[in-house]
mmCIF file as Biopython writes it, N, C-alpha, C and O atoms, coordinates in Angstrom:
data_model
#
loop_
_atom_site.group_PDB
_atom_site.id
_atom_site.type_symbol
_atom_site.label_atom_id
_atom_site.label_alt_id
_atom_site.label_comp_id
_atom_site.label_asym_id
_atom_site.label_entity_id
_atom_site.label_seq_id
_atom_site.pdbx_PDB_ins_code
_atom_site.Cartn_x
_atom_site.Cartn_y
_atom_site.Cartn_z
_atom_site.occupancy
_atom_site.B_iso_or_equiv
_atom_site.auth_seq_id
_atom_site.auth_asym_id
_atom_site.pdbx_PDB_model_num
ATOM 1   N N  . UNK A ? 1  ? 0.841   -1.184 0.000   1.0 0.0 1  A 1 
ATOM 2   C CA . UNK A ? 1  ? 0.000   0.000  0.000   1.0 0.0 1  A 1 
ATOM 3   C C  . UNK A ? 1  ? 0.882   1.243  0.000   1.0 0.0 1  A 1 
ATOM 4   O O  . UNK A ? 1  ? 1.679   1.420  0.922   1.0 0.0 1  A 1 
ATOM 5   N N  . UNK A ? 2  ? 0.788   1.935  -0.805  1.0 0.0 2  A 1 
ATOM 6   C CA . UNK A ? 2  ? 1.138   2.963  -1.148  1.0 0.0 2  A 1 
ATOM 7   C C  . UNK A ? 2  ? 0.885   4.569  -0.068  1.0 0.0 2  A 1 
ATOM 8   O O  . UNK A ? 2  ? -0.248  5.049  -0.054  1.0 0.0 2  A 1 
ATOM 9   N N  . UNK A ? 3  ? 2.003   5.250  0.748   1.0 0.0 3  A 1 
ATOM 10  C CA . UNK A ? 3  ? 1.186   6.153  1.869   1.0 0.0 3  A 1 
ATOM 11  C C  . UNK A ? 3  ? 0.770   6.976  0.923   1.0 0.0 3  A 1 
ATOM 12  O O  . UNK A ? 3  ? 1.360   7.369  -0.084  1.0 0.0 3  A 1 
ATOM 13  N N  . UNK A ? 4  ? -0.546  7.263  1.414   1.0 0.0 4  A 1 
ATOM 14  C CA . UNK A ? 4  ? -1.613  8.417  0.686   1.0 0.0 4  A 1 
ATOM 15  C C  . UNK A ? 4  ? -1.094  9.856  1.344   1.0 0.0 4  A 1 
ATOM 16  O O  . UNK A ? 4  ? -1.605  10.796 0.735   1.0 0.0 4  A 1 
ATOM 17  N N  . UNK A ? 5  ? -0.211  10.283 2.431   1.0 0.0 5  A 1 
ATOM 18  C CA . UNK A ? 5  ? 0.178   11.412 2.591   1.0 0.0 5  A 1 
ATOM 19  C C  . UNK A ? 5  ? 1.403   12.059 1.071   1.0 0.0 5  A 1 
ATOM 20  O O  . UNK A ? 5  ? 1.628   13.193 0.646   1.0 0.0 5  A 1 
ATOM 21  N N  . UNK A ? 6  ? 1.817   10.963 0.746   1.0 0.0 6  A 1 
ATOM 22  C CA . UNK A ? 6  ? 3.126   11.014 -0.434  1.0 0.0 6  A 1 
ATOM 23  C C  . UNK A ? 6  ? 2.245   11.220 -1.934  1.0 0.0 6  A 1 
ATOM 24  O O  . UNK A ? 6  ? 2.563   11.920 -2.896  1.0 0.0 6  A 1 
ATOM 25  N N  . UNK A ? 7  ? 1.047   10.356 -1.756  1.0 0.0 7  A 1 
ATOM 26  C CA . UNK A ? 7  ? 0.349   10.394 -3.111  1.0 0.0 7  A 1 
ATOM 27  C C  . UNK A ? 7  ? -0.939  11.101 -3.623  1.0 0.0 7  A 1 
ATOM 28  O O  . UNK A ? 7  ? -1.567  11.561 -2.669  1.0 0.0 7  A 1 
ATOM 29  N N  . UNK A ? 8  ? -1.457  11.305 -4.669  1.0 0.0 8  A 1 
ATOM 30  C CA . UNK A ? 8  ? -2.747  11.623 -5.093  1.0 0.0 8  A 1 
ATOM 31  C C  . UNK A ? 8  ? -3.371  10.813 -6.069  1.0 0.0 8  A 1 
ATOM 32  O O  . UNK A ? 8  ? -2.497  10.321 -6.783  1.0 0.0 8  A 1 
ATOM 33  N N  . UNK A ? 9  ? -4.907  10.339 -6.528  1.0 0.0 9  A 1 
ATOM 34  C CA . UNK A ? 9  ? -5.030  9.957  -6.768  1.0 0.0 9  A 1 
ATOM 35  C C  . UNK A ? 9  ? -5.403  10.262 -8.627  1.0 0.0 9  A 1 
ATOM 36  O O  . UNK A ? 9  ? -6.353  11.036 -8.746  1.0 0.0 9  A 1 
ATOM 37  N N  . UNK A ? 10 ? -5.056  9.980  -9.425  1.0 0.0 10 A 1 
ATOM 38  C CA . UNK A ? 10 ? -5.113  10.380 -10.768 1.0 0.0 10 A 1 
ATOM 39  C C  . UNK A ? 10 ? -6.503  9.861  -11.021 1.0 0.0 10 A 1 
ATOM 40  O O  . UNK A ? 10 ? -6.884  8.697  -10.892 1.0 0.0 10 A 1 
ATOM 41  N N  . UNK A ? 11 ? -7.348  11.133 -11.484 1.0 0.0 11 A 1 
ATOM 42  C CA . UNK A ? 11 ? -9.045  10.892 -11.867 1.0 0.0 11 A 1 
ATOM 43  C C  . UNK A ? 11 ? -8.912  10.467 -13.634 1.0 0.0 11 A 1 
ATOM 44  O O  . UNK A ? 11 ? -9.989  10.407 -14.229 1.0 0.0 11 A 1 
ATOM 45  N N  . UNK A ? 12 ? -8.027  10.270 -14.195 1.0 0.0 12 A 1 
ATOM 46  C CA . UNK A ? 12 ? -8.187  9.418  -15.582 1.0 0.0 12 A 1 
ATOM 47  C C  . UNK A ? 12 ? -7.540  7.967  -15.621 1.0 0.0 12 A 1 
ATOM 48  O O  . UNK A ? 12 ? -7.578  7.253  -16.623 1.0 0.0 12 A 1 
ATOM 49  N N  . UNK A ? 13 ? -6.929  7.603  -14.393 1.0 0.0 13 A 1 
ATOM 50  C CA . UNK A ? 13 ? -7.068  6.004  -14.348 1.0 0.0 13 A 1 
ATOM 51  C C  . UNK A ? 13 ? -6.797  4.974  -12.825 1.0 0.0 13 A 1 
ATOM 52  O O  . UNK A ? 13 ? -6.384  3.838  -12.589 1.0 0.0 13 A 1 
ATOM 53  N N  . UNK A ? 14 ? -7.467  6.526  -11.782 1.0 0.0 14 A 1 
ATOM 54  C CA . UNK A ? 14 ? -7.797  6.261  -10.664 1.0 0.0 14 A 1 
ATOM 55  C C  . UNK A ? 14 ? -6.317  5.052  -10.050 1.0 0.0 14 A 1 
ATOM 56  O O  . UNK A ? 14 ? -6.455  3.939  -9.543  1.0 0.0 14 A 1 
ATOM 57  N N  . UNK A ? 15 ? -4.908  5.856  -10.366 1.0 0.0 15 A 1 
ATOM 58  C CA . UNK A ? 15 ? -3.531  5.236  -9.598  1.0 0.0 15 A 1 
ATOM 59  C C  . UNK A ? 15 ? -3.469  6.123  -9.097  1.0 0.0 15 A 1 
ATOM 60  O O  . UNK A ? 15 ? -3.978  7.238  -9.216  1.0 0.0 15 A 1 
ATOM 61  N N  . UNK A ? 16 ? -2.219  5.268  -7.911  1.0 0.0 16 A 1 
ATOM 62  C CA . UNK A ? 16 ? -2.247  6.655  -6.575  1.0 0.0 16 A 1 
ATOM 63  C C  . UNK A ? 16 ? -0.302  6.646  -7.821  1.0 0.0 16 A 1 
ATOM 64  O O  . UNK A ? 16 ? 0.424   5.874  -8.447  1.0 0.0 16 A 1 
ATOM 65  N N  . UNK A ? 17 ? -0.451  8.296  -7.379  1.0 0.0 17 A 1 
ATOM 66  C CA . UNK A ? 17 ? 0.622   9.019  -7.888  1.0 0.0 17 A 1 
ATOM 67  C C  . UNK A ? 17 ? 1.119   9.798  -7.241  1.0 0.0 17 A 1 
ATOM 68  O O  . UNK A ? 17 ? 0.440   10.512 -6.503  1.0 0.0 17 A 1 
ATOM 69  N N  . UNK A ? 18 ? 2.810   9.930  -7.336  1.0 0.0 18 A 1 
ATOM 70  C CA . UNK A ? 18 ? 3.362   11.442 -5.975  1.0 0.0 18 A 1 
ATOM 71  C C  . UNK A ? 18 ? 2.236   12.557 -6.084  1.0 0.0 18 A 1 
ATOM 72  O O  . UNK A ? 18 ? 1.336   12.716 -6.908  1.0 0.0 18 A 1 
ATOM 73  N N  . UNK A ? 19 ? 2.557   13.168 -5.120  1.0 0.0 19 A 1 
ATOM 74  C CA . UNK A ? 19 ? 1.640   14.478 -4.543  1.0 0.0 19 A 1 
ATOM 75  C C  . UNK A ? 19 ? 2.265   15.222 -5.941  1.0 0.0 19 A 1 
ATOM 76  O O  . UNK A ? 19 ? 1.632   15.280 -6.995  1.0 0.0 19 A 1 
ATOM 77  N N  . UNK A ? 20 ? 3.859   15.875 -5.713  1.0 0.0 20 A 1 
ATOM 78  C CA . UNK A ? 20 ? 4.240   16.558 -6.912  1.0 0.0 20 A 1 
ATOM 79  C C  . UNK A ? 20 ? 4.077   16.654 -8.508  1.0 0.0 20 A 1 
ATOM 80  O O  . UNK A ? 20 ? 4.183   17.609 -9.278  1.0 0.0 20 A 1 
ATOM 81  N N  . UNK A ? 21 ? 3.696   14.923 -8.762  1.0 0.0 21 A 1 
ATOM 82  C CA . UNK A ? 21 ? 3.755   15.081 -10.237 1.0 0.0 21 A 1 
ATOM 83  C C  . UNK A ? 21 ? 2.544   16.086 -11.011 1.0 0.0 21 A 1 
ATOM 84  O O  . UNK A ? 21 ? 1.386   16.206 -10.610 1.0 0.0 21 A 1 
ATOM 85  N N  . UNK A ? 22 ? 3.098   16.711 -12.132 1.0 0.0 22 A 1 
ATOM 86  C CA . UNK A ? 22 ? 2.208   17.216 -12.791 1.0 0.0 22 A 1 
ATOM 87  C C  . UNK A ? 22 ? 1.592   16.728 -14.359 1.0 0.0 22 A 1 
ATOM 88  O O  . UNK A ? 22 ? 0.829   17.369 -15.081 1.0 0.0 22 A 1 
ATOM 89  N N  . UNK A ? 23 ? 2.204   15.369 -14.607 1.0 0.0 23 A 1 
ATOM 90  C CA . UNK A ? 23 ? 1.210   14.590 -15.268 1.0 0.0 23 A 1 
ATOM 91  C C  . UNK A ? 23 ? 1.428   13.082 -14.912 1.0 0.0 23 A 1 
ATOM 92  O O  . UNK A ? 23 ? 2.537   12.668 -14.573 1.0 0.0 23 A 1 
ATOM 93  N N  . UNK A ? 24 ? 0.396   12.328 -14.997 1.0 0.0 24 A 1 
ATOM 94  C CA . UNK A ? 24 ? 0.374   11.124 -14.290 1.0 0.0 24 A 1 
ATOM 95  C C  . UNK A ? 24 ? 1.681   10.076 -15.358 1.0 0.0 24 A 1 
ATOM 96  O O  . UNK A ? 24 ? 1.462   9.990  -16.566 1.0 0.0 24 A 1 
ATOM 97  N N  . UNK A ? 25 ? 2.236   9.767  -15.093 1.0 0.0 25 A 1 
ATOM 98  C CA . UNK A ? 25 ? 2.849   8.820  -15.546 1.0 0.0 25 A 1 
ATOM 99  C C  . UNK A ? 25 ? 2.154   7.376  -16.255 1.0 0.0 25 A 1 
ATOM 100 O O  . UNK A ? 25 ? 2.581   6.765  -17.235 1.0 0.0 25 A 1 
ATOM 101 N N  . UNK A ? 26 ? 0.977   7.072  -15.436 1.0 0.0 26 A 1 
ATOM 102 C CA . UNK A ? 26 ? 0.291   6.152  -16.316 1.0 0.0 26 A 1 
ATOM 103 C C  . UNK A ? 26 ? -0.670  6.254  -17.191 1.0 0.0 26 A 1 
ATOM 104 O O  . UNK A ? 26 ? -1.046  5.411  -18.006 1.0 0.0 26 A 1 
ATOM 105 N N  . UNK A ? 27 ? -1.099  7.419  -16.982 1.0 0.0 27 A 1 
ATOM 106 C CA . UNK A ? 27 ? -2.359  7.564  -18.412 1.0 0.0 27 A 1 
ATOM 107 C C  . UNK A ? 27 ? -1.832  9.110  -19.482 1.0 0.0 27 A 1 
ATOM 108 O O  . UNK A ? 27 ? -2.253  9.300  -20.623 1.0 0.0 27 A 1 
ATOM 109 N N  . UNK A ? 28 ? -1.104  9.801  -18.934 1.0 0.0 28 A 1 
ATOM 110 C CA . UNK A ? 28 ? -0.702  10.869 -19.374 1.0 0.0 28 A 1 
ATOM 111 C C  . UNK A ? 28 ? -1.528  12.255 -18.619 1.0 0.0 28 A 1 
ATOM 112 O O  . UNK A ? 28 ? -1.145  13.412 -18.789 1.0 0.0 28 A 1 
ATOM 113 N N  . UNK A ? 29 ? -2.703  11.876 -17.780 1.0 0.0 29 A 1 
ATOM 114 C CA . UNK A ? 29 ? -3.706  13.228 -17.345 1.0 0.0 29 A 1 
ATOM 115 C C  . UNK A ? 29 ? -2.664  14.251 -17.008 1.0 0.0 29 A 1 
ATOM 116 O O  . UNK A ? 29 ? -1.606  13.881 -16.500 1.0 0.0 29 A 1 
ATOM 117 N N  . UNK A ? 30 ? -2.848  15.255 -17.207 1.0 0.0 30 A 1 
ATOM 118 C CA . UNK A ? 30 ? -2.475  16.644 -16.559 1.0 0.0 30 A 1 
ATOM 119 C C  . UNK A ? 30 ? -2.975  17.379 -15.784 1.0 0.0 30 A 1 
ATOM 120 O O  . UNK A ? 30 ? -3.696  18.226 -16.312 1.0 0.0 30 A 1 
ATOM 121 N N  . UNK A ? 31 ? -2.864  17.434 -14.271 1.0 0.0 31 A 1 
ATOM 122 C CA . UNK A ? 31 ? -3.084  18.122 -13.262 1.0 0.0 31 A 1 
ATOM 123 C C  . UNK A ? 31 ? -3.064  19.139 -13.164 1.0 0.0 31 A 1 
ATOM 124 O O  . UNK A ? 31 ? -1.977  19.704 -13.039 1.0 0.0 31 A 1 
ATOM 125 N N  . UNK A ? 32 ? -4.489  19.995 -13.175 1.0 0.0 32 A 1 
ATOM 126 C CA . UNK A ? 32 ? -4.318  21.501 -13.323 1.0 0.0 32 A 1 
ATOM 127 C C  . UNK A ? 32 ? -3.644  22.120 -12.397 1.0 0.0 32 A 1 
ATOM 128 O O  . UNK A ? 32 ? -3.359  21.293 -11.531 1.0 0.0 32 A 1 
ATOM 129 N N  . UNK A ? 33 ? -3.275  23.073 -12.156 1.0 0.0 33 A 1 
ATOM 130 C CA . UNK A ? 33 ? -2.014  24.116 -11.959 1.0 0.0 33 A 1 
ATOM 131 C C  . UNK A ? 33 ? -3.700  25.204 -11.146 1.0 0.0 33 A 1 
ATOM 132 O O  . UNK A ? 33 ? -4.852  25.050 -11.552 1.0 0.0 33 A 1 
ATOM 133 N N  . UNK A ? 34 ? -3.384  25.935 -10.297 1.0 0.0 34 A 1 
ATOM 134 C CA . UNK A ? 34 ? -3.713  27.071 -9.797  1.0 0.0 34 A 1 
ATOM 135 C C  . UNK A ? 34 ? -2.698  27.741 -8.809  1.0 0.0 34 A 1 
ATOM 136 O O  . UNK A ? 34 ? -2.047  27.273 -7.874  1.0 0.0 34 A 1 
ATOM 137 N N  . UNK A ? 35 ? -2.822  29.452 -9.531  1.0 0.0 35 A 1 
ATOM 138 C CA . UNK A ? 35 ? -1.253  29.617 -9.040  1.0 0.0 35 A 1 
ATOM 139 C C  . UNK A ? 35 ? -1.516  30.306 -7.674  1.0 0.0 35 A 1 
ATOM 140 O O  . UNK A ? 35 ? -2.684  30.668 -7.528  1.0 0.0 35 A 1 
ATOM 141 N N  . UNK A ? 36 ? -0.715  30.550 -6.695  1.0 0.0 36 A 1 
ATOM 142 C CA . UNK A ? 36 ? -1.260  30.817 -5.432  1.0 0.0 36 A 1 
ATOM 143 C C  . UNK A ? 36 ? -1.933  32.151 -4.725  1.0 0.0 36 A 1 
ATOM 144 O O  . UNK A ? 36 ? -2.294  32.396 -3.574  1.0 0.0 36 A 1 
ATOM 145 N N  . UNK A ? 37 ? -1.930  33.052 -6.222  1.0 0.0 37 A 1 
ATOM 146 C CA . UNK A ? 37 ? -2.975  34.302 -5.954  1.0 0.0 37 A 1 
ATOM 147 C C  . UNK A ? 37 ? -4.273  33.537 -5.870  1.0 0.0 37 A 1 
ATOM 148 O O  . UNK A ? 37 ? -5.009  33.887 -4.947  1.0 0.0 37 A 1 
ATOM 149 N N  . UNK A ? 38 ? -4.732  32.492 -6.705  1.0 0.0 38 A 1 
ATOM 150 C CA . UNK A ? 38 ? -5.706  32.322 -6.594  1.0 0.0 38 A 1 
ATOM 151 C C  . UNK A ? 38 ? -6.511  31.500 -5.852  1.0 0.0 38 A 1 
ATOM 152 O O  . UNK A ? 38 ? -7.699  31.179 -5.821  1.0 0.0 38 A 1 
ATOM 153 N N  . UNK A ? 39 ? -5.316  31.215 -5.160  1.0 0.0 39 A 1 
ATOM 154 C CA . UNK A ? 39 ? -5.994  30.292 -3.569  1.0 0.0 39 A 1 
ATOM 155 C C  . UNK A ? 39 ? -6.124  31.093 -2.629  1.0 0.0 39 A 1 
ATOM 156 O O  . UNK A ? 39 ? -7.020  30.830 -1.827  1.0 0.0 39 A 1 
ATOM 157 N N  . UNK A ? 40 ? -5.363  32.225 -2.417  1.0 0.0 40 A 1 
ATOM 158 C CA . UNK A ? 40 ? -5.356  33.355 -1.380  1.0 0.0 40 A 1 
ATOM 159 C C  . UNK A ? 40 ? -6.636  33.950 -1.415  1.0 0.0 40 A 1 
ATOM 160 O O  . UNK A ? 40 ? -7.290  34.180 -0.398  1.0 0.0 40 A 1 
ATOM 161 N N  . UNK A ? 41 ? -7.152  34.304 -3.020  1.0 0.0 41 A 1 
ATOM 162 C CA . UNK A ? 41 ? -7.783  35.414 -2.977  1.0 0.0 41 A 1 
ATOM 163 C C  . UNK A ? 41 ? -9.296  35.020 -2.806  1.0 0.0 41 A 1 
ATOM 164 O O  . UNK A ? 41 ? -10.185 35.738 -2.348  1.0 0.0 41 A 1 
ATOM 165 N N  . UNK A ? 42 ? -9.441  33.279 -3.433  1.0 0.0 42 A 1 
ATOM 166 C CA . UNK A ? 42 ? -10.688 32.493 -3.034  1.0 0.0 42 A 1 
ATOM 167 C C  . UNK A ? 42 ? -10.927 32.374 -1.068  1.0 0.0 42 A 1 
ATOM 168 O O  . UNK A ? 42 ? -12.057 32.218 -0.603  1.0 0.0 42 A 1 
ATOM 169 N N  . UNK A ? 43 ? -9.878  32.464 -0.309  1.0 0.0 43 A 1 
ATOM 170 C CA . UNK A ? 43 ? -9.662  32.143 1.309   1.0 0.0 43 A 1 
ATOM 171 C C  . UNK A ? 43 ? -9.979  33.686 1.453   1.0 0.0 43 A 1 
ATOM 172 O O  . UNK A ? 43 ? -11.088 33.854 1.960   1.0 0.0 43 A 1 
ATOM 173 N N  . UNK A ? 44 ? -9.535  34.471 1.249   1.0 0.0 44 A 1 
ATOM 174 C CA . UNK A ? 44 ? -9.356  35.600 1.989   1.0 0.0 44 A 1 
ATOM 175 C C  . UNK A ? 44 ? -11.769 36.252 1.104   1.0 0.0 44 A 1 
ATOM 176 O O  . UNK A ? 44 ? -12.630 36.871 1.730   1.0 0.0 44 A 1 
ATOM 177 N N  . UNK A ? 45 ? -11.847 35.738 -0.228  1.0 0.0 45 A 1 
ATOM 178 C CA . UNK A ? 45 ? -13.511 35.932 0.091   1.0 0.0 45 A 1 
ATOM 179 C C  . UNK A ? 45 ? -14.076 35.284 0.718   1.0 0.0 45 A 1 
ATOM 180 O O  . UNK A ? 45 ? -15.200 35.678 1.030   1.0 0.0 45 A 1 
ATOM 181 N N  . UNK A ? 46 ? -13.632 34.027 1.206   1.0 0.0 46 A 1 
ATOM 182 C CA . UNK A ? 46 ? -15.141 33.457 1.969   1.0 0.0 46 A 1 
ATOM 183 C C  . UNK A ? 46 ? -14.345 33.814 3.464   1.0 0.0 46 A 1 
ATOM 184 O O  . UNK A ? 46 ? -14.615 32.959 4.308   1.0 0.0 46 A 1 
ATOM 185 N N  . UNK A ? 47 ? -13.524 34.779 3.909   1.0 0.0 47 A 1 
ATOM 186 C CA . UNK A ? 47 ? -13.597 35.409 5.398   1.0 0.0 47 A 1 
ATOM 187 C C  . UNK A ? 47 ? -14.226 36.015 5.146   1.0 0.0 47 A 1 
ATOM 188 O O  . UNK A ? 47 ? -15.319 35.602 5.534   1.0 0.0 47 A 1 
ATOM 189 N N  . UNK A ? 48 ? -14.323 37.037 4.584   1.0 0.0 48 A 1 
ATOM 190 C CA . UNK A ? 48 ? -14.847 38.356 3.693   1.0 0.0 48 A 1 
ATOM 191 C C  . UNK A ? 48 ? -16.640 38.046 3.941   1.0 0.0 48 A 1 
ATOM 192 O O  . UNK A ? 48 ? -17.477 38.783 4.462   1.0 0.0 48 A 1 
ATOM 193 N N  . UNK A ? 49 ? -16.772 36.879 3.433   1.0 0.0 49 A 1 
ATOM 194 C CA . UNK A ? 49 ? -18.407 36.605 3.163   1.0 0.0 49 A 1 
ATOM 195 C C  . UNK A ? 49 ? -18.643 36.405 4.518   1.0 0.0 49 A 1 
ATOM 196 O O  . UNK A ? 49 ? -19.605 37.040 4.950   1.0 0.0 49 A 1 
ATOM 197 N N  . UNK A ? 50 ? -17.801 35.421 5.644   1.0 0.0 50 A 1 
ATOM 198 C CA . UNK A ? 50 ? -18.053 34.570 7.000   1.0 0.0 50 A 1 
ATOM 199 C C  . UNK A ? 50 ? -17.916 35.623 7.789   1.0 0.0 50 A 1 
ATOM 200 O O  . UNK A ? 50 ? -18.203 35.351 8.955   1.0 0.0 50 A 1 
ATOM 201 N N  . UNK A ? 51 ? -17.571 36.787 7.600   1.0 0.0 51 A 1 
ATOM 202 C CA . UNK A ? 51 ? -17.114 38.140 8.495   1.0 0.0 51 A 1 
ATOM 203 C C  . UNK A ? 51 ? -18.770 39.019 8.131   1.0 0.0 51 A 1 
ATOM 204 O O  . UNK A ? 51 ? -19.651 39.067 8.990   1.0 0.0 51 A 1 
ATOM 205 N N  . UNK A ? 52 ? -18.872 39.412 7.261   1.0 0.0 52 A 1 
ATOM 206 C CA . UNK A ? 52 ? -20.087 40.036 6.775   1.0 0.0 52 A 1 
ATOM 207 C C  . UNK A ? 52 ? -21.664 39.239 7.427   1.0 0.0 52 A 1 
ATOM 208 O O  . UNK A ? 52 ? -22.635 39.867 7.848   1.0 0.0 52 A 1 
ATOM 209 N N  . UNK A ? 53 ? -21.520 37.535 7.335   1.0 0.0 53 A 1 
ATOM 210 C CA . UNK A ? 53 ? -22.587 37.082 7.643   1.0 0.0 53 A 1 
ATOM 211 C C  . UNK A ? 53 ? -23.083 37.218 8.655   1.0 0.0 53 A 1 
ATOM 212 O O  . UNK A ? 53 ? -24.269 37.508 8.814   1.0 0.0 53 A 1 
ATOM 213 N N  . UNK A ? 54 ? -21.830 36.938 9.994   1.0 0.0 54 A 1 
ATOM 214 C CA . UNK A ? 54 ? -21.751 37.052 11.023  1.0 0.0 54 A 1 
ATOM 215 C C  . UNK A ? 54 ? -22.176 38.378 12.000  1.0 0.0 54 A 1 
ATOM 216 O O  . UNK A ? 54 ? -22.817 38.521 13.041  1.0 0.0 54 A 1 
ATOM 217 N N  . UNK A ? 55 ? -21.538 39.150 11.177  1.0 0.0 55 A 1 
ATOM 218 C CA . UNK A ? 55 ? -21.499 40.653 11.567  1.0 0.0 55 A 1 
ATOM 219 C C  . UNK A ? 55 ? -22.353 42.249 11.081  1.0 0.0 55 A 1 
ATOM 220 O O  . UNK A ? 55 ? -22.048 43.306 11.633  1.0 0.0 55 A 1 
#
């Protein structure tokens, strides 16, 4: 068994694969990319929304 903290699971032929890779080695899928403005800026609206609801 393969540790699932090291791996992810590839949704075009469901193998567990390193966390890092950015295309699966067994089917070829390519793992989309989001670059880290756009994880910030999705976290920092739903405080934004959870701050407003609240308040």
């Amino acid at each position: 068994m393969i540790n699932s903290e090291k791996t992810k699971e590839c949704p075009g032929c469901a193998m567990d694969v390193p966390k890092n890779a950015d295309i699966c080695p067994i089917c070829g899928y390519e793992f989309p990319r989001q670059p880290l403005s756009v994880k910030v800026g999705v976290w920092i609206l739903i405080l934004l929304l959870l701050l407003w609801y609240f308040f």
